[in-house]
N, C-alpha and C positions, 0 to 999 in steps of 0.2 A: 504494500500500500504506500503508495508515495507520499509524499508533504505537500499538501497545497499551500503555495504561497499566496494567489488572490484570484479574483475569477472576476468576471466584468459578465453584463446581462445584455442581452437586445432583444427586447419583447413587442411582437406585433399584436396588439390587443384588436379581437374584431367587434361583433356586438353582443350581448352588453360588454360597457366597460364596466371599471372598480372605481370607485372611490375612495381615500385612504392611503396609508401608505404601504408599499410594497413590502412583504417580510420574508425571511428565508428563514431555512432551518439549517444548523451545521452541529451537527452531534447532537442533536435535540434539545439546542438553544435557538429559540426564537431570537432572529434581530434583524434590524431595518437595513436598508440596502443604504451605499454610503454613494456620494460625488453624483447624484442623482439628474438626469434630464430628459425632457421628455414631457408626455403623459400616458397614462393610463385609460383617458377618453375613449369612445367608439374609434376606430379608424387611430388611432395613436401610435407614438411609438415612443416607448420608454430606454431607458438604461441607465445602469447601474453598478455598482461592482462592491465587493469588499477582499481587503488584507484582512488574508483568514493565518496565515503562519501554522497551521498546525495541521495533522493527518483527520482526514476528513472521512469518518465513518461512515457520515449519511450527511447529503446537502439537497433540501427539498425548495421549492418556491411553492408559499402559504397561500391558499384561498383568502376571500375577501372576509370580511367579517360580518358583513351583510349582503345577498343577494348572492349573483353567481358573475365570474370572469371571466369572460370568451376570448381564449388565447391563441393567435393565428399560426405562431411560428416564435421559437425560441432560440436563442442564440446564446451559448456561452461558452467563453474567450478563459481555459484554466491555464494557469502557470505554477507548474511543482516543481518540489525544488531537483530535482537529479532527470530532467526529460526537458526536452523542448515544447514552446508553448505550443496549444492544439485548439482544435473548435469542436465544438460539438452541437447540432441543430434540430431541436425538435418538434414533431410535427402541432396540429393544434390538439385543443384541450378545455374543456372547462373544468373554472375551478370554485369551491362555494366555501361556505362557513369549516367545512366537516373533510375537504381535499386538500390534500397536496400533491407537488409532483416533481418526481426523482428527478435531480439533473447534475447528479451526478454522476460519471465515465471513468471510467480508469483509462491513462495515457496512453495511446496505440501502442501494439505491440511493435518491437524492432524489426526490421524488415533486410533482411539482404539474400545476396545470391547464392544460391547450389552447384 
């Protein structure tokens, strides 16, 4: 399991959006997304990141706390400490009071020739 050192977000919200602010989970700490721009509006587009420094067991993005969030497409930009940074994009999703959803990846495997 690698070290993550920070992950950055780019969220295509479709409809509905959210109101409120964005929260992740990282080891089953809830906290807010940091360096934030954007919105979460219909049609919007957010981002976000945070300096997590530590091994990342489970890293979720939290439902709204009210109503439901129609997420078009997910982007996230991880950087750990011993791999090259990578992306990873995921398709859409809704999310409500009572969801979350993984977006955590472990670093491509290495690749060479036979």
């Amino acid at each position: 399991m690698p070290k993550l050192m920070n992950f950055k977000l780019q969220i295509e919200t479709g409809e509905p959006g959210m109101a409120g602010p964005v929260l992740f989970t990282i080891n089953n700490h809830k906290l807010p997304l940091e360096n934030i721009q954007g919105t979460t509006d219909p049609g919007g587009v957010f981002e976000g990141g945070f300096d997590v420094n530590s091994f990342a067991h489970s890293l979720t993005l939290v439902g709204p706390e009210k109503g439901q969030w129609h997420i078009r497409k997910i982007k996230v930009d991880y950087e750990c400490g011993d791999s090259a940074p990578y992306t990873v994009t995921f398709g859409e999703v809704t999310l409500d009071e009572t969801t979350e959803v993984n977006i955590w990846k472990d670093p491509p495997l290495p690749t060479f020739d036979v």
